[in-house]
DOVEXZA-60248 format. One record per atom (N, C-alpha, C): residue number from 1; residue in three letters; atom name; x, y, z. Coordinates in steps of 0.05 Angstrom, whole numbers. Layout:
N
SITE, num, residuo, atomo, X, Y, Z
SITE, NUM, ALA, CA, X, Y, Z
...
! end
This chain:
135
SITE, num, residuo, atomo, X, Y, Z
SITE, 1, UNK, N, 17, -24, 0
SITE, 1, UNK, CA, 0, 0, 0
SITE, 1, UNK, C, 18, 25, 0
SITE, 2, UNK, N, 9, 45, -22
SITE, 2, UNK, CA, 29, 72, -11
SITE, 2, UNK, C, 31, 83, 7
SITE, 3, UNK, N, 55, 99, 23
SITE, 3, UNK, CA, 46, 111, 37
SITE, 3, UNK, C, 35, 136, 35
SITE, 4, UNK, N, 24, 138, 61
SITE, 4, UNK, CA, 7, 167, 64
SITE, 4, UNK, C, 25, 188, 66
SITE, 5, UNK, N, 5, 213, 45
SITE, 5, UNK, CA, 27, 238, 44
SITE, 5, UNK, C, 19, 258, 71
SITE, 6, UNK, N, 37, 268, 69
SITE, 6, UNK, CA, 29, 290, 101
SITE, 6, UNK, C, 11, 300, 91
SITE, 7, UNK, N, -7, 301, 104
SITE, 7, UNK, CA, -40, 320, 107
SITE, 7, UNK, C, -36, 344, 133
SITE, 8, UNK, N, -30, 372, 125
SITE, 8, UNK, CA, -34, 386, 146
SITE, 8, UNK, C, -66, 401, 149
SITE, 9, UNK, N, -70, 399, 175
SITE, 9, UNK, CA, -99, 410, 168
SITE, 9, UNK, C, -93, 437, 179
SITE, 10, UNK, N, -109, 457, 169
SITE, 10, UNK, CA, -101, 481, 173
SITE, 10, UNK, C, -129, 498, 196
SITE, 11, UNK, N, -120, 506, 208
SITE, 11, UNK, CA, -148, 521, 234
SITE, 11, UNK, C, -130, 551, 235
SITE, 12, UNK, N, -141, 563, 233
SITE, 12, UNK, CA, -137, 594, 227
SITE, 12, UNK, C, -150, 598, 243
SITE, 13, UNK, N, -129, 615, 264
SITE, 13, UNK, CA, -136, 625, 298
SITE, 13, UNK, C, -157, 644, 290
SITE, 14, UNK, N, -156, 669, 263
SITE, 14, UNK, CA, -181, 689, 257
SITE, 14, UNK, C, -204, 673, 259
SITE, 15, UNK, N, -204, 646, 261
SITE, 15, UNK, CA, -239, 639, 256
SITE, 15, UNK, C, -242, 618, 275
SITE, 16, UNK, N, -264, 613, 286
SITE, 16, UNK, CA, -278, 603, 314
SITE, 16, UNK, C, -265, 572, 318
SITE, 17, UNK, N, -252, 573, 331
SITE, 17, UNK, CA, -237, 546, 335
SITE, 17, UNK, C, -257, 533, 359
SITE, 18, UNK, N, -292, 528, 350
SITE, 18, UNK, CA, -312, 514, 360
SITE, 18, UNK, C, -318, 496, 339
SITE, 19, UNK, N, -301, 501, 313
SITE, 19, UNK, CA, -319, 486, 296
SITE, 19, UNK, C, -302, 454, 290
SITE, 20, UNK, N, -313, 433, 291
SITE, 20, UNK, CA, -299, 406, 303
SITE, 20, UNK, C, -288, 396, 280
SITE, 21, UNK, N, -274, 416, 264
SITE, 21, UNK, CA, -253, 403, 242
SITE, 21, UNK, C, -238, 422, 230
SITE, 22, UNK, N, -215, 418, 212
SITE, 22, UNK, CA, -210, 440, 207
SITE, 22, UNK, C, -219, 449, 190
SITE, 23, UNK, N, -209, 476, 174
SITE, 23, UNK, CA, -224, 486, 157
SITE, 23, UNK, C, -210, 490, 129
SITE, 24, UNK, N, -187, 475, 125
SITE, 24, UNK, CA, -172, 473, 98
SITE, 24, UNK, C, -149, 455, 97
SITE, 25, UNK, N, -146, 435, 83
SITE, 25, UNK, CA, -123, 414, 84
SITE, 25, UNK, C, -109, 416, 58
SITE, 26, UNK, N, -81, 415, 67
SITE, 26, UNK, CA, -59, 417, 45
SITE, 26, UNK, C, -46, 391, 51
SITE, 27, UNK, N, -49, 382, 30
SITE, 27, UNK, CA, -33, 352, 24
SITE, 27, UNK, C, -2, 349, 5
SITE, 28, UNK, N, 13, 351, 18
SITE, 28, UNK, CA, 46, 356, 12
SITE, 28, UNK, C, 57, 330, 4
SITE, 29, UNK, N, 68, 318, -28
SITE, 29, UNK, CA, 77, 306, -31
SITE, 29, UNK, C, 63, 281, -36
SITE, 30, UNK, N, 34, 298, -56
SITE, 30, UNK, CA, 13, 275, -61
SITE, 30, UNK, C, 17, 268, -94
SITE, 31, UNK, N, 22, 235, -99
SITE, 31, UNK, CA, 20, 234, -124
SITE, 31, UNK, C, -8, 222, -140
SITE, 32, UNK, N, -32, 221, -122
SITE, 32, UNK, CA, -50, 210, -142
SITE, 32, UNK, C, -77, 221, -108
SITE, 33, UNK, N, -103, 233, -123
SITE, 33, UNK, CA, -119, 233, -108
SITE, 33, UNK, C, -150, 209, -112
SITE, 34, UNK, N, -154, 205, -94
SITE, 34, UNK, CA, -176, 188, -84
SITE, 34, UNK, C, -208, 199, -88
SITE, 35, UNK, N, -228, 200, -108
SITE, 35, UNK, CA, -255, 216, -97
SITE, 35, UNK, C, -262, 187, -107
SITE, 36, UNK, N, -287, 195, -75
SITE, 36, UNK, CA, -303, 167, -75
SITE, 36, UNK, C, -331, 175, -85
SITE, 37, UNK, N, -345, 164, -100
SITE, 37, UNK, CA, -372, 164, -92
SITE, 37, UNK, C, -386, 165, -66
SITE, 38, UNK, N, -413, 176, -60
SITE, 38, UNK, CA, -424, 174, -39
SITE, 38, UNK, C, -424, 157, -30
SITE, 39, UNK, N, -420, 145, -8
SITE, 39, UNK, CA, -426, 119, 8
SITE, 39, UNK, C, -455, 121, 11
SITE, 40, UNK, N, -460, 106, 12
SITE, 40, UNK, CA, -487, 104, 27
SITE, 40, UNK, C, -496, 70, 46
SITE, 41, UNK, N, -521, 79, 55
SITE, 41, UNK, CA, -521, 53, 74
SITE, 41, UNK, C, -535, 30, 69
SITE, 42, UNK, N, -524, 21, 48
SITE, 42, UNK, CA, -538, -2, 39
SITE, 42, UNK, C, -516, -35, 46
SITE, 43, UNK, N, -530, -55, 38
SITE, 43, UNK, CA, -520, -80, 44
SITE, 43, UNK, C, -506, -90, 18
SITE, 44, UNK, N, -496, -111, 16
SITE, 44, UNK, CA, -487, -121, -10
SITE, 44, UNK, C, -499, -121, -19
SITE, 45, UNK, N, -518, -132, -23
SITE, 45, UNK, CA, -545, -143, -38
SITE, 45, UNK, C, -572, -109, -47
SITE, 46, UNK, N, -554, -100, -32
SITE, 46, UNK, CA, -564, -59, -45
SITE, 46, UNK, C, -586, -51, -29
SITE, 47, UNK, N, -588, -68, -10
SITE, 47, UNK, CA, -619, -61, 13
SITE, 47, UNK, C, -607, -38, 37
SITE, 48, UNK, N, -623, -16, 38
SITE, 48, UNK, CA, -623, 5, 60
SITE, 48, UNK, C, -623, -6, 68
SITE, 49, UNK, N, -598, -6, 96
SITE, 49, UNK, CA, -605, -20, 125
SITE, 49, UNK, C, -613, 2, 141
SITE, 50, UNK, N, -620, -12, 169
SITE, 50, UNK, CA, -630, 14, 189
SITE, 50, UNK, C, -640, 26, 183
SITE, 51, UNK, N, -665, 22, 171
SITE, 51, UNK, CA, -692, 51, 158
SITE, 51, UNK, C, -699, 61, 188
SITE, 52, UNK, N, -692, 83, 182
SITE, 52, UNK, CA, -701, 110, 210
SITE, 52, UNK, C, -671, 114, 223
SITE, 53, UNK, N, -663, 99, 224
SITE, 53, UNK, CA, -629, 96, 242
SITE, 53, UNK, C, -613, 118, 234
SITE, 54, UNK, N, -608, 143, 240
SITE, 54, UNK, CA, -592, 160, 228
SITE, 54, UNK, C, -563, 148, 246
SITE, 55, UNK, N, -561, 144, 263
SITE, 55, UNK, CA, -534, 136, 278
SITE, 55, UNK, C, -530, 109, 266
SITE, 56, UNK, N, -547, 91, 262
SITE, 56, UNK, CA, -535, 67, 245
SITE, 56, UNK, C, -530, 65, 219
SITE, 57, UNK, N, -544, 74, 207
SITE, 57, UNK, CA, -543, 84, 184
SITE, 57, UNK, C, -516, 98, 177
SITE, 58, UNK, N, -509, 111, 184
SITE, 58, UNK, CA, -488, 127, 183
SITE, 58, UNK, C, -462, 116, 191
SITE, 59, UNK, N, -464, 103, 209
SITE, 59, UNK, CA, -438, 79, 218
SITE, 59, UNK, C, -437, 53, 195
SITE, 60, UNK, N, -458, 50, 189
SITE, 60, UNK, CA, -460, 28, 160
SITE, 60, UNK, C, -444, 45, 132
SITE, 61, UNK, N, -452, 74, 133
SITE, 61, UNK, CA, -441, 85, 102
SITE, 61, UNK, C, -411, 91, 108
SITE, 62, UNK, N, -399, 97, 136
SITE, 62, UNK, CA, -371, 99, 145
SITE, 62, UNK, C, -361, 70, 130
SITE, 63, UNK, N, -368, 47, 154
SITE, 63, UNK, CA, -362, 14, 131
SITE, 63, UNK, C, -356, 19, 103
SITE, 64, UNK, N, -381, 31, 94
SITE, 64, UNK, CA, -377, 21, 59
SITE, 64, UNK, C, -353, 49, 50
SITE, 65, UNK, N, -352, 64, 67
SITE, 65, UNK, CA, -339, 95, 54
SITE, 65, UNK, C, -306, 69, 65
SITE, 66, UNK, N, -296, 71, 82
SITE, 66, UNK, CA, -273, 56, 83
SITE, 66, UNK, C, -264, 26, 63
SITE, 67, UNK, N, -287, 12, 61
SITE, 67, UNK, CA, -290, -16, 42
SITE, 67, UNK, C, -282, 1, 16
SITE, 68, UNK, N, -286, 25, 7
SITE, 68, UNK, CA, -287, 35, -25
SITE, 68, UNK, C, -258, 53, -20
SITE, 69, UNK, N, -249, 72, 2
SITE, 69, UNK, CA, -217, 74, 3
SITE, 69, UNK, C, -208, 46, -5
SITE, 70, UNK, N, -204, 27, 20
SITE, 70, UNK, CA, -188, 14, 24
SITE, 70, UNK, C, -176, -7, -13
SITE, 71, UNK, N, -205, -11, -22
SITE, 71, UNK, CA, -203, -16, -52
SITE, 71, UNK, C, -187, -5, -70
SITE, 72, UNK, N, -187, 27, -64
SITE, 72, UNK, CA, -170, 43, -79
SITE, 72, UNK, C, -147, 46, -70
SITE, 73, UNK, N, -131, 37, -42
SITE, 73, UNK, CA, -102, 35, -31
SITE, 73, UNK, C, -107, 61, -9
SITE, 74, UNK, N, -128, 73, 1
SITE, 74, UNK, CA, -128, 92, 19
SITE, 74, UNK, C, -143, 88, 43
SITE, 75, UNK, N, -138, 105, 68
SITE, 75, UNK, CA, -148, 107, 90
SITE, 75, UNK, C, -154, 126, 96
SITE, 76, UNK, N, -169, 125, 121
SITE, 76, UNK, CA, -193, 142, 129
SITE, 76, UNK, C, -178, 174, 137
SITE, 77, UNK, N, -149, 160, 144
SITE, 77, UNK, CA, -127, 184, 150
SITE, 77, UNK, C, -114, 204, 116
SITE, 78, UNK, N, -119, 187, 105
SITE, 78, UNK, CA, -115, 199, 74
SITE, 78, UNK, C, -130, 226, 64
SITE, 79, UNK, N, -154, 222, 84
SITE, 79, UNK, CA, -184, 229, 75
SITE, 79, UNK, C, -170, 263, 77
SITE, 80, UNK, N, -177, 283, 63
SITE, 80, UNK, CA, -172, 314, 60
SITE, 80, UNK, C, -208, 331, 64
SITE, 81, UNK, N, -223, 315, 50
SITE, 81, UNK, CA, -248, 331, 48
SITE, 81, UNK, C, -268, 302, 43
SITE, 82, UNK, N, -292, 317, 64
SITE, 82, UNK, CA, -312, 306, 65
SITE, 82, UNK, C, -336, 320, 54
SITE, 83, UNK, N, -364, 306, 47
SITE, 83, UNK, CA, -386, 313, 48
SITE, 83, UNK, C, -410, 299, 59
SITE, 84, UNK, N, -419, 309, 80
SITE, 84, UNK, CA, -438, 291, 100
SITE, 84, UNK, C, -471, 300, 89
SITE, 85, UNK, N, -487, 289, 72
SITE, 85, UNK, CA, -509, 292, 73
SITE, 85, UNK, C, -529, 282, 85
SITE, 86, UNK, N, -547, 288, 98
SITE, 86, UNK, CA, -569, 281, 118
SITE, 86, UNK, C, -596, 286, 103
SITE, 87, UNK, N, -623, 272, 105
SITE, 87, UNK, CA, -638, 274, 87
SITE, 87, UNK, C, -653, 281, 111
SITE, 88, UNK, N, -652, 300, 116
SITE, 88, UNK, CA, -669, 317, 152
SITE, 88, UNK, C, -668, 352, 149
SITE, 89, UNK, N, -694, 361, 145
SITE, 89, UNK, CA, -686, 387, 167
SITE, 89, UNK, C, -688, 400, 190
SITE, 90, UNK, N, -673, 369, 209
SITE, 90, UNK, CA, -669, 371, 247
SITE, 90, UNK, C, -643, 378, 244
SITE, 91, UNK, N, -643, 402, 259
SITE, 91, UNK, CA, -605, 398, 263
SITE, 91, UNK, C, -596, 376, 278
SITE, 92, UNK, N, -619, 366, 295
SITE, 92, UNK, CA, -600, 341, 315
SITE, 92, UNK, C, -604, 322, 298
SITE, 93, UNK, N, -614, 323, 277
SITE, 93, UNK, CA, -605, 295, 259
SITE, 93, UNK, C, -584, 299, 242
SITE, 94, UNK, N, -576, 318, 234
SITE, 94, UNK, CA, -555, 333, 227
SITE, 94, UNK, C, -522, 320, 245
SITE, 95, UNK, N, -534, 333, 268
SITE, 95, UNK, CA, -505, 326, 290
SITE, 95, UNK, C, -502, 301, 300
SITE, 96, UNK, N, -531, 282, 298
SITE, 96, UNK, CA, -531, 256, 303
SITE, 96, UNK, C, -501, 248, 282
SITE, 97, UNK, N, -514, 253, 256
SITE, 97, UNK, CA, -496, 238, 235
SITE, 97, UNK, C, -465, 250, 239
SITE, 98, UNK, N, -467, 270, 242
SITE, 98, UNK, CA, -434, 286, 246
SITE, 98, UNK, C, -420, 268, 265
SITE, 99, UNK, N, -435, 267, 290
SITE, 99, UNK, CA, -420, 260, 315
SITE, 99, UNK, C, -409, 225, 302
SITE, 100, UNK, N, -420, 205, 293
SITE, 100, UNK, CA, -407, 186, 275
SITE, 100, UNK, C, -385, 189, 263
SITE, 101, UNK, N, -394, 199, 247
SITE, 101, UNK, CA, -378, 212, 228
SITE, 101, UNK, C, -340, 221, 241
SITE, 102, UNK, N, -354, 234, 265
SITE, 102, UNK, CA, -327, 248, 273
SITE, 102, UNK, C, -313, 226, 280
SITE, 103, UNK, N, -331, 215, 305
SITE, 103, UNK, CA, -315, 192, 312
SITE, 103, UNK, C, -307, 164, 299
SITE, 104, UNK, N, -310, 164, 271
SITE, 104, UNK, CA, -293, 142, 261
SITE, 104, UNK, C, -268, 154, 253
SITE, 105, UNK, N, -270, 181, 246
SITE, 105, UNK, CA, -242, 205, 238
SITE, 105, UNK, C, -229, 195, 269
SITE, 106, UNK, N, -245, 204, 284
SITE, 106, UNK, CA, -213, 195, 308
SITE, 106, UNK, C, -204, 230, 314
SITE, 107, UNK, N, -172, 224, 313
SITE, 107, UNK, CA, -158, 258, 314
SITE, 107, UNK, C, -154, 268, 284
SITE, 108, UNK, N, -160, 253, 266
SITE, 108, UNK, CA, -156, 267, 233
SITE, 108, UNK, C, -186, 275, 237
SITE, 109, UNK, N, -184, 304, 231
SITE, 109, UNK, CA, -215, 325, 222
SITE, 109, UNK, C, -204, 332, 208
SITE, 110, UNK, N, -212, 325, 177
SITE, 110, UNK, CA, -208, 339, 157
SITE, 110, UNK, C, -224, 356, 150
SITE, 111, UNK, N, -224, 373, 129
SITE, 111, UNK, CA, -252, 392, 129
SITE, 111, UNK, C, -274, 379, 115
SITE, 112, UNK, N, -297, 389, 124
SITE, 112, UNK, CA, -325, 372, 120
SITE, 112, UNK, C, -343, 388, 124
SITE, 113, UNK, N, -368, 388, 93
SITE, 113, UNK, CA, -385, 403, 97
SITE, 113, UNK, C, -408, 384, 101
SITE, 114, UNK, N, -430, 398, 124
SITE, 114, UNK, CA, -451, 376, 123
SITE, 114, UNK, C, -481, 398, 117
SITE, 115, UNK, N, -496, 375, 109
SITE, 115, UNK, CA, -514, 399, 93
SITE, 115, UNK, C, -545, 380, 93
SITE, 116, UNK, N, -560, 389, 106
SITE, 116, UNK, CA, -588, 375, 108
SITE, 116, UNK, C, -597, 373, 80
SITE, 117, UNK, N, -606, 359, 64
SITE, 117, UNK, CA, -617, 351, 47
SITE, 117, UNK, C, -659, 340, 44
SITE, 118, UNK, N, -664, 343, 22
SITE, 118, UNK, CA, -697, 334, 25
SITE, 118, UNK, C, -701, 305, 17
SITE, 119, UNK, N, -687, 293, 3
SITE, 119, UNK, CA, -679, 258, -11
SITE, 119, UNK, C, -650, 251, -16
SITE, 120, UNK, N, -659, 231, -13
SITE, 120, UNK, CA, -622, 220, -23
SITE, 120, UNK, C, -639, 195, -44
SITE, 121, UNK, N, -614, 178, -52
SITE, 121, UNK, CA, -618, 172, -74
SITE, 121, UNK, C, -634, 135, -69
SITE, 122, UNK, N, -630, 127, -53
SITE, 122, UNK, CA, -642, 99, -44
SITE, 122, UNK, C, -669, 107, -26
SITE, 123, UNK, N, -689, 91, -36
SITE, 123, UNK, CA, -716, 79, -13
SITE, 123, UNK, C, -703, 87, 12
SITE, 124, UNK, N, -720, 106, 28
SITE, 124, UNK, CA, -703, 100, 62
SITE, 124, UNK, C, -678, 110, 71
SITE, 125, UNK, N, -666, 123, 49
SITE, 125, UNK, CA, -627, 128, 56
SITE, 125, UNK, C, -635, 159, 72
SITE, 126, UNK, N, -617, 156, 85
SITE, 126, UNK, CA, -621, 188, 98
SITE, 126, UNK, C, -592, 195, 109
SITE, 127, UNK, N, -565, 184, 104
SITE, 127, UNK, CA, -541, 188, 102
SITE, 127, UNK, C, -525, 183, 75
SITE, 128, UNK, N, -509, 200, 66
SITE, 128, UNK, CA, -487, 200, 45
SITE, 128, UNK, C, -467, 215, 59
SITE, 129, UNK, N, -440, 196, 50
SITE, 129, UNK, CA, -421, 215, 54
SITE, 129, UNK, C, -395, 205, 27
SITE, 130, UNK, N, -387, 227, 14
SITE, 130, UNK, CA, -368, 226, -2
SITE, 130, UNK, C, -344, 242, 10
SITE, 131, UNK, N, -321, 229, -1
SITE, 131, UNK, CA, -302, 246, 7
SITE, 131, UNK, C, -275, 246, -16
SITE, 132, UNK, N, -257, 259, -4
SITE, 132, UNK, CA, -224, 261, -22
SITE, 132, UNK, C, -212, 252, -8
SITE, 133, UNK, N, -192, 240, -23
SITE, 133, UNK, CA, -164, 234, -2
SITE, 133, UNK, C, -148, 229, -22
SITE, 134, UNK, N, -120, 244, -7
SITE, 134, UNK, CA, -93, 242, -22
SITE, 134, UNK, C, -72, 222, -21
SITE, 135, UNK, N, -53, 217, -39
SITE, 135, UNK, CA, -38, 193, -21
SITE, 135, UNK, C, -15, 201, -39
! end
């Protein structure tokens, strides 16, 4: 597997260091980048799991978001930019999915926009997340 290129994430003291990632990643000494398709939370067999489950659901599309790096030779530490969509307009279903989200990142917060949505693309899906990663 290659290795991983340094990812610095950048937090600029001018702006609210409340917000739980950073807010721009520079990847030094990257020779090929990673964009995944949306993950989403389906099974092999292409069935929404967890209909209603925004916390399971969302731990299921992390699975398939790592199963589709790991295919391509990358990890979750690779990852530079995210996009978290939620098919809700609750913000606590919003932060339900974030808080997942964060915690499969660990101490890598890359930057990540998350953005309530009115459908996603499967029966029942109510999490997507795509992302970048450099290597």
């Amino acid at each position: 597997m290659p290795s991983s290129p340094r990812v610095d994430l950048i937090r600029p003291p001018e702006l609210s260091d409340r917000a739980p990632y950073a807010y721009a990643a520079v990847a030094s000494d990257v020779s090929r980048l990673v964009f995944t398709a949306g993950a989403c939370p389906i099974d092999k067999d292409g069935a929404t799991v967890a209909v209603g489950g925004i916390r399971e659901q969302t731990d299921k599309v992390m699975d398939n978001l790592e199963i589709a790096l790991h295919a391509a030779g990358a990890e979750l530490s690779d990852v530079v930019k995210t996009t978290i969509y939620v098919a809700s307009d609750d913000r606590d279903d919003l932060h339900a999915a974030w808080g997942v989200v964060r915690q499969r990142f660990g101490d890598h917060e890359p930057p990540s926009t998350l953005v309530g949505v009115t459908v996603l693309g499967y029966r029942d899906q109510l999490v997507e997340v795509e992302a970048v990663a450099a290597q």
